[in-house]
PLY file of the C-alpha trace (Angstrom):
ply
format ascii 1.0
element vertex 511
property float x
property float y
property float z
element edge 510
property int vertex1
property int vertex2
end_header
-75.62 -20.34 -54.74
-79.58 -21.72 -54.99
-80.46 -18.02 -56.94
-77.16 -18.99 -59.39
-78.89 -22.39 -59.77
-82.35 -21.47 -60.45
-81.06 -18.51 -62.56
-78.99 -20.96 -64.79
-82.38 -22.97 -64.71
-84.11 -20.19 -66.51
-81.81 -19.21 -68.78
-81.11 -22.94 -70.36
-85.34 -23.07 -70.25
-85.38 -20.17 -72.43
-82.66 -21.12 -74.61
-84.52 -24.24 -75.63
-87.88 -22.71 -75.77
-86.54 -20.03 -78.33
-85.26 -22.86 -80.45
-88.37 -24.71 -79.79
-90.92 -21.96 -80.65
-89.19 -20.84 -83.71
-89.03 -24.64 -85.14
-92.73 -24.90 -84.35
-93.51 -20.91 -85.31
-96.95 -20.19 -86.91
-98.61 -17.67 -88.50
-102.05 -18.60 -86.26
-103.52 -15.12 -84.43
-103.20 -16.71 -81.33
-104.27 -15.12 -77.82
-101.28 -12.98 -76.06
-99.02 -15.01 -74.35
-96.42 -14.00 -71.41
-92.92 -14.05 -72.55
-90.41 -16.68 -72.31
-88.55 -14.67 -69.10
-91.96 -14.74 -67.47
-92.67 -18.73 -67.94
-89.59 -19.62 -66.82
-89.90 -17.55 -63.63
-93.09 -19.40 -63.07
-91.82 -22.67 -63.80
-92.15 -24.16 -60.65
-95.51 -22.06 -59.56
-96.85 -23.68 -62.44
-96.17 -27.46 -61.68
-97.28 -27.25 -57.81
-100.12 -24.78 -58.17
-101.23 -23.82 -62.09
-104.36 -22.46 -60.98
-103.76 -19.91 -59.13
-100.26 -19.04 -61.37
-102.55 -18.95 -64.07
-104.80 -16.61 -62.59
-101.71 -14.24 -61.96
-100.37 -14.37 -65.09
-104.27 -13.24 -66.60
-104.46 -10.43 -64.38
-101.29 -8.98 -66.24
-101.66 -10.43 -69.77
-105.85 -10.52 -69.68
-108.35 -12.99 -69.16
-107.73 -15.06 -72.37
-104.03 -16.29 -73.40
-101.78 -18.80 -74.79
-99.14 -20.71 -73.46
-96.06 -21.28 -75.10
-94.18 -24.68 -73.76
-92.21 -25.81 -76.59
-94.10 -27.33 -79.06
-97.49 -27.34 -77.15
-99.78 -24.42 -77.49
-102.66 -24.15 -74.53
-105.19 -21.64 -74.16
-106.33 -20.62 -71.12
-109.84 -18.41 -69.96
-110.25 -16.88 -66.78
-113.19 -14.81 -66.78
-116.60 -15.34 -67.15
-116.99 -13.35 -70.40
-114.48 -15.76 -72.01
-115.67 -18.63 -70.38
-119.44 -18.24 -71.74
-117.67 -17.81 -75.12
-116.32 -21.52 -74.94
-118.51 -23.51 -73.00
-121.69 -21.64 -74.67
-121.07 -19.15 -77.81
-118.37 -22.56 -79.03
-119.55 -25.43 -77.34
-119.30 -27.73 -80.13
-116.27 -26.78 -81.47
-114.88 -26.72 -78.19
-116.61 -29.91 -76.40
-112.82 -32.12 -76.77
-111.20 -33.26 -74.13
-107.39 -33.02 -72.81
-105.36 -36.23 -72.74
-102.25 -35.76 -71.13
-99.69 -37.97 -73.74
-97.71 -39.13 -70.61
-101.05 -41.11 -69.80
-102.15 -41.70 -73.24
-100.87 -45.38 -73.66
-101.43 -46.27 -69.95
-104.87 -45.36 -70.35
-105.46 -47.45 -73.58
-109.20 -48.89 -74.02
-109.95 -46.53 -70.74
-110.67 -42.94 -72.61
-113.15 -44.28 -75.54
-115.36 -45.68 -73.07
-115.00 -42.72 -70.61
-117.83 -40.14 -70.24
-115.35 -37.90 -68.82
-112.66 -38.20 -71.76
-113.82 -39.58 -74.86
-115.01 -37.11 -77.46
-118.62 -36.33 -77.70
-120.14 -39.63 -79.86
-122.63 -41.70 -80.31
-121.56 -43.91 -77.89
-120.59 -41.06 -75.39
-124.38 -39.99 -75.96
-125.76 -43.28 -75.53
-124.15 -43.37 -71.52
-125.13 -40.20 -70.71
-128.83 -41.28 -71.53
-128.49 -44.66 -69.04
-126.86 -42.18 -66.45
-129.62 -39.82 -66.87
-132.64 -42.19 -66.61
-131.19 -44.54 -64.54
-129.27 -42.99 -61.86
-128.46 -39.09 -62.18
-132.32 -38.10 -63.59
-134.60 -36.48 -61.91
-137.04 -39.21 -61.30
-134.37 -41.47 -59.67
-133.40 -38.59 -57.47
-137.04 -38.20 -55.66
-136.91 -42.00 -55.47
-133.57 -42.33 -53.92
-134.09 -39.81 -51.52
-134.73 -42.07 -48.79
-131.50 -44.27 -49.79
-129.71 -40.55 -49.75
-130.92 -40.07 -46.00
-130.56 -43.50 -44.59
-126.72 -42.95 -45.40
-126.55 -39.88 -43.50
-128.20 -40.78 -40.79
-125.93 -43.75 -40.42
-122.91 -41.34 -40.92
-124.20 -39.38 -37.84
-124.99 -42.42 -36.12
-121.19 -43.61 -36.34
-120.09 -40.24 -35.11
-122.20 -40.31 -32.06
-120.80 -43.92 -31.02
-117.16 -42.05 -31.41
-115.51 -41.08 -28.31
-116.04 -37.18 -27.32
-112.57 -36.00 -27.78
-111.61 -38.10 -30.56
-109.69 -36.33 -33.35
-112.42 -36.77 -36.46
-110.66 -36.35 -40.08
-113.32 -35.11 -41.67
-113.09 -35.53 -45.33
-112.36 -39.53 -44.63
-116.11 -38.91 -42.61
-117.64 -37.92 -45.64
-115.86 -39.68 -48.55
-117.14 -42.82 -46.96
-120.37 -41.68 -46.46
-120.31 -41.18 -50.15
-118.54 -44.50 -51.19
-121.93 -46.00 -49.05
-124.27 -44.32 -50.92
-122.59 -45.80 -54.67
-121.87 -48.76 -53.28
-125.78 -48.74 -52.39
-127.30 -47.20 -55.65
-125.03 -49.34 -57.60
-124.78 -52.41 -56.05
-127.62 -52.78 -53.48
-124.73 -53.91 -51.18
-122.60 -51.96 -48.03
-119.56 -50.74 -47.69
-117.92 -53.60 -46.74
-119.37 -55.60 -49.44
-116.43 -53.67 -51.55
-112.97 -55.66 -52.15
-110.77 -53.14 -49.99
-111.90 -50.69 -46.99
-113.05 -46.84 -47.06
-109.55 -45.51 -46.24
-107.82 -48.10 -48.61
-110.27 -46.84 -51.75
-109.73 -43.45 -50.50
-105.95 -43.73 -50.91
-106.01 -45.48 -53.94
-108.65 -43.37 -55.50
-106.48 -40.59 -54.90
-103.54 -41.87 -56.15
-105.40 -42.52 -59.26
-106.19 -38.95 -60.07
-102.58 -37.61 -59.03
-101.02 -40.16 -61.75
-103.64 -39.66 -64.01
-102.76 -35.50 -64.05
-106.55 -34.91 -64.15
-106.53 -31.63 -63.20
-106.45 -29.85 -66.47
-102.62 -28.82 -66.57
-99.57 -30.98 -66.63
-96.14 -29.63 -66.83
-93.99 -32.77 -67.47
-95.97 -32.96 -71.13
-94.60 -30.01 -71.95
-90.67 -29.67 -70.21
-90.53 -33.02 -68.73
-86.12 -32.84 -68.16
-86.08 -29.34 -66.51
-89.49 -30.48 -64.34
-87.14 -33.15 -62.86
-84.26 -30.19 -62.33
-86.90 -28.41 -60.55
-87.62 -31.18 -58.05
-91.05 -31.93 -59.40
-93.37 -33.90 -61.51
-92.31 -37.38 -61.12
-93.08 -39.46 -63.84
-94.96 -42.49 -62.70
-97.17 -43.31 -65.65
-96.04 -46.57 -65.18
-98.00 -47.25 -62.18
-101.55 -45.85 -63.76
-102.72 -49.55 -65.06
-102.16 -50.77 -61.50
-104.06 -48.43 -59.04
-106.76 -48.65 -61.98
-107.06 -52.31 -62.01
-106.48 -51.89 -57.86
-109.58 -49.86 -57.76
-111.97 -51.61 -60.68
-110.58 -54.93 -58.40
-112.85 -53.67 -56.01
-116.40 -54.51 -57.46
-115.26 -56.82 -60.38
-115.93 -59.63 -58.32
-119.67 -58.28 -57.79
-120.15 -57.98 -61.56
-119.12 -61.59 -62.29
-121.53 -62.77 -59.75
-124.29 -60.85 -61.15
-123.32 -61.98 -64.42
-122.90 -65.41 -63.67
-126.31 -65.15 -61.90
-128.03 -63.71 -65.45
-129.43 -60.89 -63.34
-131.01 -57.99 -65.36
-133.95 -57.19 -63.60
-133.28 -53.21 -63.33
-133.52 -53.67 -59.25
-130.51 -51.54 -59.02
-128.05 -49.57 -61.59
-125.45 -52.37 -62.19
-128.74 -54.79 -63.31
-129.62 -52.28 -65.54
-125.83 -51.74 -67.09
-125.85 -55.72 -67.66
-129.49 -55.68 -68.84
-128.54 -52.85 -71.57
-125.42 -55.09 -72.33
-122.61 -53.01 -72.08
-119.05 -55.07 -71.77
-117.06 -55.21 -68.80
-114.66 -52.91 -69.51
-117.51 -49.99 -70.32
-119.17 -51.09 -66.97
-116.05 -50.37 -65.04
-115.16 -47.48 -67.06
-118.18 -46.11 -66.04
-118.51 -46.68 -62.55
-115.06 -45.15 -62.57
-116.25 -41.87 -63.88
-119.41 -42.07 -61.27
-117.08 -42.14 -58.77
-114.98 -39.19 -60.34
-118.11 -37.20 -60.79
-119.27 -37.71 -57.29
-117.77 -38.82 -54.60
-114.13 -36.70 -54.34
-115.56 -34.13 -55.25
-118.67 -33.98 -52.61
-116.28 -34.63 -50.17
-113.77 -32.15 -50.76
-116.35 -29.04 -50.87
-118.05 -30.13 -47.95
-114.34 -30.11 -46.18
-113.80 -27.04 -47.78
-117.14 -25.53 -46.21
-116.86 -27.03 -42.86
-113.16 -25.49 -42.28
-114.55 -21.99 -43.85
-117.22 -22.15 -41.19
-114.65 -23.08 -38.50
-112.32 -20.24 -39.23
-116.02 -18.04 -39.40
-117.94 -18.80 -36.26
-120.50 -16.32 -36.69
-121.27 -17.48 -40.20
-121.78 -21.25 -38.22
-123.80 -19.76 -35.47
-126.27 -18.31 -38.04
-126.40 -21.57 -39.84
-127.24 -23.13 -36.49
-129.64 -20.44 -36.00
-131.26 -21.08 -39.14
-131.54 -25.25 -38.87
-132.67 -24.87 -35.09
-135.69 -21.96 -36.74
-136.87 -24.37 -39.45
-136.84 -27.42 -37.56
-138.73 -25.88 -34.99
-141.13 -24.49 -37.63
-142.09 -28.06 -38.48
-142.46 -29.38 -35.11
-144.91 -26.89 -34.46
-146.88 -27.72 -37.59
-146.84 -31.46 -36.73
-147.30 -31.92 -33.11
-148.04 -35.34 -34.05
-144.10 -36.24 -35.50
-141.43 -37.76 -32.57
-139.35 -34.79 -31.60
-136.43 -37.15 -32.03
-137.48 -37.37 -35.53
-137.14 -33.81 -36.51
-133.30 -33.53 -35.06
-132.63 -35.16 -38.34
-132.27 -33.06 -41.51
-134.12 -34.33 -44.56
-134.02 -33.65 -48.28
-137.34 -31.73 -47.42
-135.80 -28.80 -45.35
-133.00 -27.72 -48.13
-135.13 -25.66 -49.82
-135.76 -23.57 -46.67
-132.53 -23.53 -45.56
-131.11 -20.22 -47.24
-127.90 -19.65 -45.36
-127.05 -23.17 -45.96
-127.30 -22.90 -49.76
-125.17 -19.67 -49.67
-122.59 -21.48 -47.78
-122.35 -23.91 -50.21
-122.12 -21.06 -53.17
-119.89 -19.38 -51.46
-117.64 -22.22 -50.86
-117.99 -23.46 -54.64
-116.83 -19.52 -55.36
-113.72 -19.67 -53.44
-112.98 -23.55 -53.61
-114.63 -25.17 -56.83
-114.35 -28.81 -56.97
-112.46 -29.08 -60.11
-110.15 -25.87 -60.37
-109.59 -26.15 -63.91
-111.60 -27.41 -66.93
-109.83 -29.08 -69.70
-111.76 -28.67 -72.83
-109.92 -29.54 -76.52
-110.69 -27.86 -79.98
-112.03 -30.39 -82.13
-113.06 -28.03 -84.38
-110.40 -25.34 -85.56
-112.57 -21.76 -84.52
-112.53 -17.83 -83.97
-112.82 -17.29 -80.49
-112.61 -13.74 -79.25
-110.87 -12.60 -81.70
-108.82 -15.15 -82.05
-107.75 -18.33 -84.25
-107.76 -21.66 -82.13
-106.82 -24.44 -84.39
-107.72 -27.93 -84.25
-106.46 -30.09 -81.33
-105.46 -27.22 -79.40
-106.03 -27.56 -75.21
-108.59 -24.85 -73.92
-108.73 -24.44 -70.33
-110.92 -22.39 -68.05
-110.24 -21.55 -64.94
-112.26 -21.64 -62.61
-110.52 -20.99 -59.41
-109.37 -17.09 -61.41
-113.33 -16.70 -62.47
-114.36 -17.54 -58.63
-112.06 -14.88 -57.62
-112.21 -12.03 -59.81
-112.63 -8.57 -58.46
-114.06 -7.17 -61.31
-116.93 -9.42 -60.65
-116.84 -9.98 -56.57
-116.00 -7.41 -54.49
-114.09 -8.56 -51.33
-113.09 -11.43 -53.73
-110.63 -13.35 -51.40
-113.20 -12.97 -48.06
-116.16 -15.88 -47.21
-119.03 -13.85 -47.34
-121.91 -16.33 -48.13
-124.18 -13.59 -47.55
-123.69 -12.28 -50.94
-126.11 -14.65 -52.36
-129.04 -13.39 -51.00
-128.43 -9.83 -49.97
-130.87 -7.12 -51.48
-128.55 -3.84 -50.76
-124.89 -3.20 -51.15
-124.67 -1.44 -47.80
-122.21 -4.08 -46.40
-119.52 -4.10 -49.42
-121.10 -7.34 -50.94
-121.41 -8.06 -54.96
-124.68 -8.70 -55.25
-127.21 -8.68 -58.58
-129.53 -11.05 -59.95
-129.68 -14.44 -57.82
-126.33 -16.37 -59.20
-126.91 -20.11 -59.38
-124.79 -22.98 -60.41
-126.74 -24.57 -62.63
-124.12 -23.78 -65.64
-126.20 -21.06 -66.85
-124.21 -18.12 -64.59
-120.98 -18.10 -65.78
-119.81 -16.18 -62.61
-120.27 -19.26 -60.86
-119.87 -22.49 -62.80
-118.27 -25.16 -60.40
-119.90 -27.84 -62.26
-118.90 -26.78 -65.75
-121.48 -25.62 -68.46
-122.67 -27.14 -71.58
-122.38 -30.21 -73.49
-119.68 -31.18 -71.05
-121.22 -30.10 -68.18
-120.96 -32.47 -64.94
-123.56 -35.09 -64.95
-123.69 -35.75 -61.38
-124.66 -32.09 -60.32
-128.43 -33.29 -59.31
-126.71 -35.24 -56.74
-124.29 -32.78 -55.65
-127.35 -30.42 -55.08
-128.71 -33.33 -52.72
-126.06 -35.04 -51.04
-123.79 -31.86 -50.66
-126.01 -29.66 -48.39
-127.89 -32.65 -46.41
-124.49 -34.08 -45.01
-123.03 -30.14 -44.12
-126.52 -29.31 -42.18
-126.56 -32.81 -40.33
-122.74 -32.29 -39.32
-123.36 -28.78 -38.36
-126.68 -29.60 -36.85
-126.02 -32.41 -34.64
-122.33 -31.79 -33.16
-120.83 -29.24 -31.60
-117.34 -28.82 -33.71
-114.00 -27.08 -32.03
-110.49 -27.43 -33.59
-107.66 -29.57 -31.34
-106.63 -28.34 -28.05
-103.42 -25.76 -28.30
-105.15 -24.56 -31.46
-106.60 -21.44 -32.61
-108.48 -19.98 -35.72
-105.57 -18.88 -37.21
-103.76 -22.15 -37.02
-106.33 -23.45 -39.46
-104.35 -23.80 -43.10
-106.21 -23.14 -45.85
-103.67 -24.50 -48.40
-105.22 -26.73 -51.07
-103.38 -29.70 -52.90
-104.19 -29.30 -56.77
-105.37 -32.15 -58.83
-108.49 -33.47 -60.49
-110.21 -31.81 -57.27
-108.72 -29.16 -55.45
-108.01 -30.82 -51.80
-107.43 -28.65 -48.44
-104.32 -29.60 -47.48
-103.46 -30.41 -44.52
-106.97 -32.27 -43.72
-109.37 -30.97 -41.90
-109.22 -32.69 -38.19
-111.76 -31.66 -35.57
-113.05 -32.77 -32.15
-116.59 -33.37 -32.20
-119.30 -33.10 -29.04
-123.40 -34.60 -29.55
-125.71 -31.80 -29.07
-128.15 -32.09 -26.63
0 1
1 2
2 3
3 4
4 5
5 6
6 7
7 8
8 9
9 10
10 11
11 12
12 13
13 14
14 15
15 16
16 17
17 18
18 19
19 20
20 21
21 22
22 23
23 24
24 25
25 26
26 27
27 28
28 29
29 30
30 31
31 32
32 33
33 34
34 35
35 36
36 37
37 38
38 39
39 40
40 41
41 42
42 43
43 44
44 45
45 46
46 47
47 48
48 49
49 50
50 51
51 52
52 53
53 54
54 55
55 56
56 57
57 58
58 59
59 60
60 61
61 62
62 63
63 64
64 65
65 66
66 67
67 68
68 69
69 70
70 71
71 72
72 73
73 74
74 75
75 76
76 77
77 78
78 79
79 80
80 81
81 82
82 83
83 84
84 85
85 86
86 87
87 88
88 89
89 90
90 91
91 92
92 93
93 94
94 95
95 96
96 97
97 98
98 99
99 100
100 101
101 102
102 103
103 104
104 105
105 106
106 107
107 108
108 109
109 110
110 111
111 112
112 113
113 114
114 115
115 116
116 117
117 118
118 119
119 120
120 121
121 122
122 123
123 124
124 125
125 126
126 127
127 128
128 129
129 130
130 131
131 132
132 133
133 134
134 135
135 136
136 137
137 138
138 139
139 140
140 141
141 142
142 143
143 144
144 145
145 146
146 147
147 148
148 149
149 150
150 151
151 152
152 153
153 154
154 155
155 156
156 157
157 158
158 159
159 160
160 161
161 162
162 163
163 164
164 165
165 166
166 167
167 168
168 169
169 170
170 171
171 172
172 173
173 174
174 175
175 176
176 177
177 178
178 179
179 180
180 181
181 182
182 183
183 184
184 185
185 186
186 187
187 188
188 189
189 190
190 191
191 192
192 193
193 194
194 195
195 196
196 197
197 198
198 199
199 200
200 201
201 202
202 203
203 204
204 205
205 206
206 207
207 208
208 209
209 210
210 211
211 212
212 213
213 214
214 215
215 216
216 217
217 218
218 219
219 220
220 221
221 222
222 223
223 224
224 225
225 226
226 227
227 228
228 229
229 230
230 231
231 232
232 233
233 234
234 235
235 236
236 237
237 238
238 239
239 240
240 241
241 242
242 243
243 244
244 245
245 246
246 247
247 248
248 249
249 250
250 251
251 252
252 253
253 254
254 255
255 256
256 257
257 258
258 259
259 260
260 261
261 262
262 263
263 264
264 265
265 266
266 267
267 268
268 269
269 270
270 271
271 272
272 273
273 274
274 275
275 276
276 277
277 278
278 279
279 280
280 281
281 282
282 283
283 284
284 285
285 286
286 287
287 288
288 289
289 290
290 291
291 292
292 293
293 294
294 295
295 296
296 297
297 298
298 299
299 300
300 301
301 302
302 303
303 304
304 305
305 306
306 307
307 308
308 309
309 310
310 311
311 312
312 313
313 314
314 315
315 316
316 317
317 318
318 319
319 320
320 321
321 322
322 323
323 324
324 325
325 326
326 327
327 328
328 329
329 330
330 331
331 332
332 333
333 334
334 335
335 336
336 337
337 338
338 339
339 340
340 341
341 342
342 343
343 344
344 345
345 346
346 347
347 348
348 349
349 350
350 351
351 352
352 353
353 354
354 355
355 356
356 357
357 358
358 359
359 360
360 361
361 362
362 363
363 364
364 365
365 366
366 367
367 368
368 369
369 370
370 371
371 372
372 373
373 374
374 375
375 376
376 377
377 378
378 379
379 380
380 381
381 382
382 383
383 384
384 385
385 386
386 387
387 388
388 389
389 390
390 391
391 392
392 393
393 394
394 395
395 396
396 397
397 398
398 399
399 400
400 401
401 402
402 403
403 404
404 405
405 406
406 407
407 408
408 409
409 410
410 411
411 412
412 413
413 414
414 415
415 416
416 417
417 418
418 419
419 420
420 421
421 422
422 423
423 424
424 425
425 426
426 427
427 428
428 429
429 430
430 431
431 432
432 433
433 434
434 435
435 436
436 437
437 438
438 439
439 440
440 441
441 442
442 443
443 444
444 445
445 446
446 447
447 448
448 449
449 450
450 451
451 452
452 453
453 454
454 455
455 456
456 457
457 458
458 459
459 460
460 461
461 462
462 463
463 464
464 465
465 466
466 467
467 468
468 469
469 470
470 471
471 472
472 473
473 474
474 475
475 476
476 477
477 478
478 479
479 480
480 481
481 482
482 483
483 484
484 485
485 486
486 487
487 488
488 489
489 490
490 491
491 492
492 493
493 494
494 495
495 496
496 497
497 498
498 499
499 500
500 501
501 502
502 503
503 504
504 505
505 506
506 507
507 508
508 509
509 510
């Protein structure tokens, strides 16, 4: 009876797609697109996980095609090759943004203002430049590096005072170890100098990207009545404006004081938003984006890493191996420092720490932070081959680039040593170094280009300094009654691409 239903499903679906495609039927030379049999069979693949249906679907109809979803037309890359083409070969043509039009009016006087969404302007321009010299630059990373440290040292701190034993959700570890460091560089204040806890802004911050449809691909835009038949994609645009206002709430009460106060001094980066005299609504709009550039998705590849290290316990002895080695290294060169004072990592050791920084590749391979990247056509172009007209959707996947076997061998394996092997005597793809700087676009986690994430200097930081000092000073073991194998490695798409369940863990201080 359920295979009558769903077949029924499909057949109605392509009924009104036919009738749908033919009213809207151009002569564009468009990429190859799967037929209407095939969408519909992937109907409900494609509203729970689109990244890695996408990536299916370009393994049988190639690495660039077009969707077909009644009168919207998207494009989708999923190989390097095509994804240098737009993010490099096109970037200006190609620089737009997606705006889902179920969010479109709820997100009125948000998107102009956003660096993440507005189209690439003057004004865009102008708050790149504050972000860059102000907070995101490399001057103001050396000079926050101490900030950057304190935070994790207090994060490690608060896990020592836990009880041994105690089940630790990581992620919620590590997102508020991140939501300490903005509310620090932002607002020279604590956590709790926020209107609303850690776990609350965690929840609600969540929330925001799930309603928002930030990840790239949103069915209900495109068949929003047989979505609903399928049991998915609720429609609950009407509760955007409140978990946004719930979550600006949060520091608007900082910014009036400041304001009220006619600070301006540049002492931290809200002082030097008010000095430059941006409104409230581009501060907050702003801050919002910092937040979406930063701290979801730090802590999602860092839970991402941790459980891939968990389910791969040689891979985390030789990590432990290789902090305990350069640690030592430096003790011996200093017999002057406190030997306490050398247990703690420091932005100073990353660069020695070579394992580390392949873990962290290898985790932005298999689990990139954003799965897919929504670019927009604002320019009509020849990409390929092929026409893309004006205004048409262009998205790149990145979860099908991180795992494509004509580029990675053992594709689907964590294999971090891949990054820094010299042979191919184990099986590995290896070549010239690959970083993630946007320039390789075998690995591009961060995006590439005009567009490219802002907030990767950080990332570079933050991201490997909290993974060695979890790694380094606790012993980690999953629950009692579990094993390796019990460790899911589903992941929960949206604007990031969460591990789902959450990583829990019991944690014991090294000696």
């Amino acid at each position: 009876m359920e295979n009558y239903y769903n077949y029924s499903l499909c057949f109605i679906f392509i009924l009104i797609l036919l009738f749908l495609t033919k009213q809207n039927k151009k002569k564009t030379k468009l990429p190859p697109s799967p037929s209407l049999w095939t969408m519909a069979c992937n109907l409900r693949a494609l509203m729970h996980a689109p990244h890695s249906t996408l990536a299916r679907l370009a393994r049988t109809h190639g690495p660039l095609i077009s969707l077909h979803l009644g009168h919207h037309h998207t494009i989708i890359a999923s190989s390097s090759t095509t994804a240098e083409s737009i993010l490099k070969t096109h970037d200006r043509d190609l620089s737009g943004r997606v705006i889902h039009p179920s969010y479109q009016y709820h997100l009125r006087g948000f998107i102009e203002h956003s660096l993440v969404w507005s189209k690439p302007n003057d004004q865009w321009r102008k708050l790149r430049r504050i972000l860059h010299s102000e907070l995101l630059g490399q001057r103001m990373m050396k000079s926050q590096a101490w900030i950057r440290e304190k935070k994790v040292v207090e994060m490690v701190k608060g896990l020592k005072e836990r009880k041994e034993g105690e089940v630790v959700d990581v992620g919620q570890v590590v997102f508020e170890t991140m939501l300490s460091l903005f509310c620090e560089l932002v607002f020279s204040c604590e956590l709790d100098g926020l209107g609303m806890s850690g776990s609350q802004f965690k929840k609600d911050f969540w929330r925001l990207l799930e309603l928002m449809g930030m990840g790239g691909f949103k069915m209900e835009d495109h068949v929003p009545f047989l979505v609903k038949l399928f049991g998915g994609g609720k429609r609950d645009g009407d509760n955007v404006e409140v978990v946004v206002n719930r979550v600006i709430g949060s520091w608007e009460g900082i910014i009036s004081k400041r304001r009220n106060m006619g600070s301006g001094s540049g002492s931290d980066f809200l002082d030097i938003l008010l000095a430059c005299g941006l409104s409230e609504r581009e501060i907050n709009v702003l801050l919002t984006d910092i937040l979406i550039a930063g701290t979801d998705t730090a802590t999602t590849t860092i839970e991402w890493a941790m459980s891939e290290l968990i389910k791969h316990p040689e891979t985390l002895s030789k990590l432990n191996q290789e902090l305990q080695q350069v640690l030592l290294l430096e003790q011996e060169q200093d017999q002057d420092r406190c030997i306490n004072y050398v247990k703690i990592i420091r932005e100073s050791h990353l660069p020695h720490l070579h394992h580390l920084n392949a873990c962290i590749k290898e985790t932005f391979r298999l689990h990139p932070p954003a799965p897919l990247l929504p670019h927009c056509a604002l320019e009509s172009c020849q990409l390929m081959g092929y026409e893309i007209p004006k205004g048409y959707p262009v998205i790149v996947n990145l979860w099908a680039i991180g795992r494509d076997p004509e580029v990675w061998k053992n594709p689907l394996e964590f294999l971090p040593e891949r990054f820094y092997s010299n042979d191919d005597k184990e099986g590995y793809w290896c070549n010239n170094k690959v970083e993630y700087n946007g320039s390789d676009f075998r690995l591009i986690p961060f995006g590439s280009g005009r567009r490219m994430c802002p907030g990767i200097g950080l990332a570079e930081k933050v991201v490997p300094l909290i993974l060695a000092s979890l790694v380094h000073g606790f012993e980690w073991r999953l629950p009692d009654g579990m094993e390796l194998e019990d460790v899911q490695m589903n992941a929960k798409f949206g604007l990031t691409l969460k591990k789902d369940p959450p990583l829990l863990l019991l944690h014991k201080v090294k000696n």
